[in-house]
N, C-alpha and C positions, 0 to 999 in steps of 0.2 A: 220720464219720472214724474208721477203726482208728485204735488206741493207740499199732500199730509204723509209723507212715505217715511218719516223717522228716520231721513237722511238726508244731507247740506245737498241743497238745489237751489235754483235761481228765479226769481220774476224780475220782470220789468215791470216799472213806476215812470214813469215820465221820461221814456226813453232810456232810462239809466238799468243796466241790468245789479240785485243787488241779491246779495247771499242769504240764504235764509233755513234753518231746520224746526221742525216739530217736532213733538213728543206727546205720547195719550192719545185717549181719543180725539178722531177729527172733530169737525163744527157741527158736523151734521145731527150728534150723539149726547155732547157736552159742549155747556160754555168753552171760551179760549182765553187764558191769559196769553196776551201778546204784551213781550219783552222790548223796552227800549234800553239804551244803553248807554252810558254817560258820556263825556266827551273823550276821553281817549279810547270809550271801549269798542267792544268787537261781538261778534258774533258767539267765534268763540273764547272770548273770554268769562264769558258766563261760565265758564267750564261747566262742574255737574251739578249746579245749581238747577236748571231746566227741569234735567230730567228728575231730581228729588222733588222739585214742584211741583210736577205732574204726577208722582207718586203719592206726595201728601195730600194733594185736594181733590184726585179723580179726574179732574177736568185737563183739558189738551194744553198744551204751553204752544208759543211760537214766537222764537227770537230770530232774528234781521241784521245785520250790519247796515248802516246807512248810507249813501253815498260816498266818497273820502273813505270809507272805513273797511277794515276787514281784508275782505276779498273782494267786495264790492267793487262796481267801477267807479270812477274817479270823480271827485266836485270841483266845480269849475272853484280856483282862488284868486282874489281872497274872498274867504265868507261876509256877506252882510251881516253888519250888526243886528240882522231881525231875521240870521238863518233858523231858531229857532221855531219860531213864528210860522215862516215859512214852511218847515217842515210839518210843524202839526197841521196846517191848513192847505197844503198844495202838496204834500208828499204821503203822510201818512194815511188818509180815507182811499190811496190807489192801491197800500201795503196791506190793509183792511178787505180790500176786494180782492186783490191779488190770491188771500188766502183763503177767500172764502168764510172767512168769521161771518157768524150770525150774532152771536152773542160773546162780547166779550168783558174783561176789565183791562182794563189798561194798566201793566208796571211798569214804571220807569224809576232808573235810578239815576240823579243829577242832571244832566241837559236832558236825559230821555224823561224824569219825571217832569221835567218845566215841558218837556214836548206835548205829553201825556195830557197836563191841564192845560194848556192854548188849546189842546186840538177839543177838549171836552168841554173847553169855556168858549171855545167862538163857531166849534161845525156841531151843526145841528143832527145828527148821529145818532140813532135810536139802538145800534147795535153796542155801546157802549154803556155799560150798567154800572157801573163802578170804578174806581182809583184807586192806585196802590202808588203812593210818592214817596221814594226813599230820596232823603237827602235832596229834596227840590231847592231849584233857585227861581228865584221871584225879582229879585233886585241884587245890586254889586252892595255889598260889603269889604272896608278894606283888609281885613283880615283875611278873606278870599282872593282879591286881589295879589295882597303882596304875597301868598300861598303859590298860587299861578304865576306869579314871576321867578319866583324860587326853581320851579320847575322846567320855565326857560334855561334856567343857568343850568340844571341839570341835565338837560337835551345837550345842549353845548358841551359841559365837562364830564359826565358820566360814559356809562354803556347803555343810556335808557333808550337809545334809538336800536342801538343792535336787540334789546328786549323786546322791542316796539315790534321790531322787524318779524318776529314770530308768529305777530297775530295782523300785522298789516301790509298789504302790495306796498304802500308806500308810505312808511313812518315818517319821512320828513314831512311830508304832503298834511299826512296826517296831521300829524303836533303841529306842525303852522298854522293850518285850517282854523283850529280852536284857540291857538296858546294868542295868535295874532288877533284875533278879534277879542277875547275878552282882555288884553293890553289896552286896544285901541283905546286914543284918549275920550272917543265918543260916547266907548262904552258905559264908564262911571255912571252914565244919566238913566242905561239902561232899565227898565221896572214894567214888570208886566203883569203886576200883582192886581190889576183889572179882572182878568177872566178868572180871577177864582168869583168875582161876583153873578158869577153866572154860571156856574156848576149846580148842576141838578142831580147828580148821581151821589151816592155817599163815596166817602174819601178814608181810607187807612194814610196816616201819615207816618211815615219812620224815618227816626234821624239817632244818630251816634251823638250821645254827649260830646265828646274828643271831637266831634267833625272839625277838622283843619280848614275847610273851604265855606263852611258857614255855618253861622250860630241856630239858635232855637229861633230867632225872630223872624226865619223860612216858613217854620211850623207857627207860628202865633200867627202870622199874615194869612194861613189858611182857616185856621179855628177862629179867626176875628173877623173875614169875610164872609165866608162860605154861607150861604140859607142853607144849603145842601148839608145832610149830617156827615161830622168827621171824626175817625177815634186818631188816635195818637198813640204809639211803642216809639217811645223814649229809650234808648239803651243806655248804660253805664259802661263805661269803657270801650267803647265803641266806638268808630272814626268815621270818615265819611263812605265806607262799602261796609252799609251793613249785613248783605247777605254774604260777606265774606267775612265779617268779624265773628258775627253773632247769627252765623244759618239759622243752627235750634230754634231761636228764637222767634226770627225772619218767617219758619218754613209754618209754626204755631200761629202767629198769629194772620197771617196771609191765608192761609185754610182754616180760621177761628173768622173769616172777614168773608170769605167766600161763601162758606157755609152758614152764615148766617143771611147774604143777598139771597141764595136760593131758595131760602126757606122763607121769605118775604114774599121773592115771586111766584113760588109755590102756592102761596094764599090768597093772590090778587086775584078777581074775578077775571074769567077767563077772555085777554084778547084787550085786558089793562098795560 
């Protein structure tokens, strides 16, 4: 099976074999959105968000499960407080070549949009044109905090692990992985609101008013760092997934962001 085949297949990244589909055209044809995905999420839990993205803006999608996740194979626990870090800079530029991207933008929603800027604020990446950061984290806030401890109690007293269990080999693994690090008491100092100082691509930001896991001062850390241009889709009524609240909205302005880079780099002299 090719990797652009429009059906769940695997690469290996650093020994680790990890689940992955496309959608649209391949790299060769069109830019790619490559898909990260927040801290509980999955491959497929994007459900048909992918493939309506790759409908709206023409250009190929490709989302991944990360190590721990999915179907993917397993991550050594417990996660270091700078898994994120790590992933953008030691994980993702081998999920980049794995696919074959020549050109792409990077989405990420919640740990995959903090992924998305580490990895475009500290690897030097020419195939990365753009950001799409829904609902990023930059630093702990305790209103996200005590949110994520909530949801400890809810692994424990609910049926959120037998849900879990649909979309992961191993939900407990899972939920530990991440609910256990951003507890940790180390974590609170966490802040990596550094490398937005060093983005050079333009940035779409989207955040849900409602987001339960953090407030707007996500989005003001980026519009008050960035040299790099950034627009902002603010939703009303909106929570922290917003391509699940507000798709409509999500699918408009991500192909209003797309189609606008390409028509930028459509005008640069040729080999700019």
């Amino acid at each position: 099976m090719t990797v652009w085949s429009g059906q769940v297949g695997r690469i290996t990244v650093g020994g680790r074999g990890l689940e992955v589909r496309t959608w649209g055209p391949g790299p060769e044809t069109a830019p790619t959105l490559v898909l990260l995905h927040e801290g509980l999420g999955s491959l497929g839990l994007w459900r048909d968000f992918p493939e309506r993205l790759a409908a709206a803006t023409g250009w190929g999608v490709a989302a991944y499960s990360r190590a721990g996740y999915g179907f993917s194979d397993p991550a050594e626990l417990p996660r270091p407080l700078d898994y994120m870090t790590r992933e953008a800079v030691d994980v993702l530029p081998g999920v980049l070549d794995a696919l074959g991207v020549q050109r792409t933008v990077l989405m990420g929603h919640s740990d995959g949009a903090t992924i998305a800027a580490i990895h475009a604020g500290s690897v030097a990446d020419p195939r990365v044109r753009g950001l799409v950061l829904m609902a990023p984290h930059f630093f702990t806030e305790p209103m996200g905090l005590a949110e994520i401890a909530r949801a400890r109690q809810a692994f424990a007293t609910t049926d959120l692990k037998d849900r879990m269990a649909r979309h992961h080999a191993d939900p407990e693994a899972t939920f530990r992985g991440w609910n256990d690090a951003w507890l940790d008491p180390g974590f609170k100092a966490w802040h990596v609101g550094e490398v937005i100082d060093y983005l050079r691509v333009p940035v779409l930001a989207i955040q849900g008013e409602e987001d339960q896991y953090g407030t707007l001062a996500q989005i003001a850390e980026i519009e008050t760092r960035s040299y790099a241009p950034v627009e902002t889709l603010i939703l009303p009524g909106c929570r922290h997934a917003p391509h699940q609240d507000c798709p409509e909205a999500v699918l408009a302005g991500v192909s209003e962001f797309c189609a606008r880079l390409a028509r930028i780099e459509a005008a640069l002299p040729e080999g700019a």
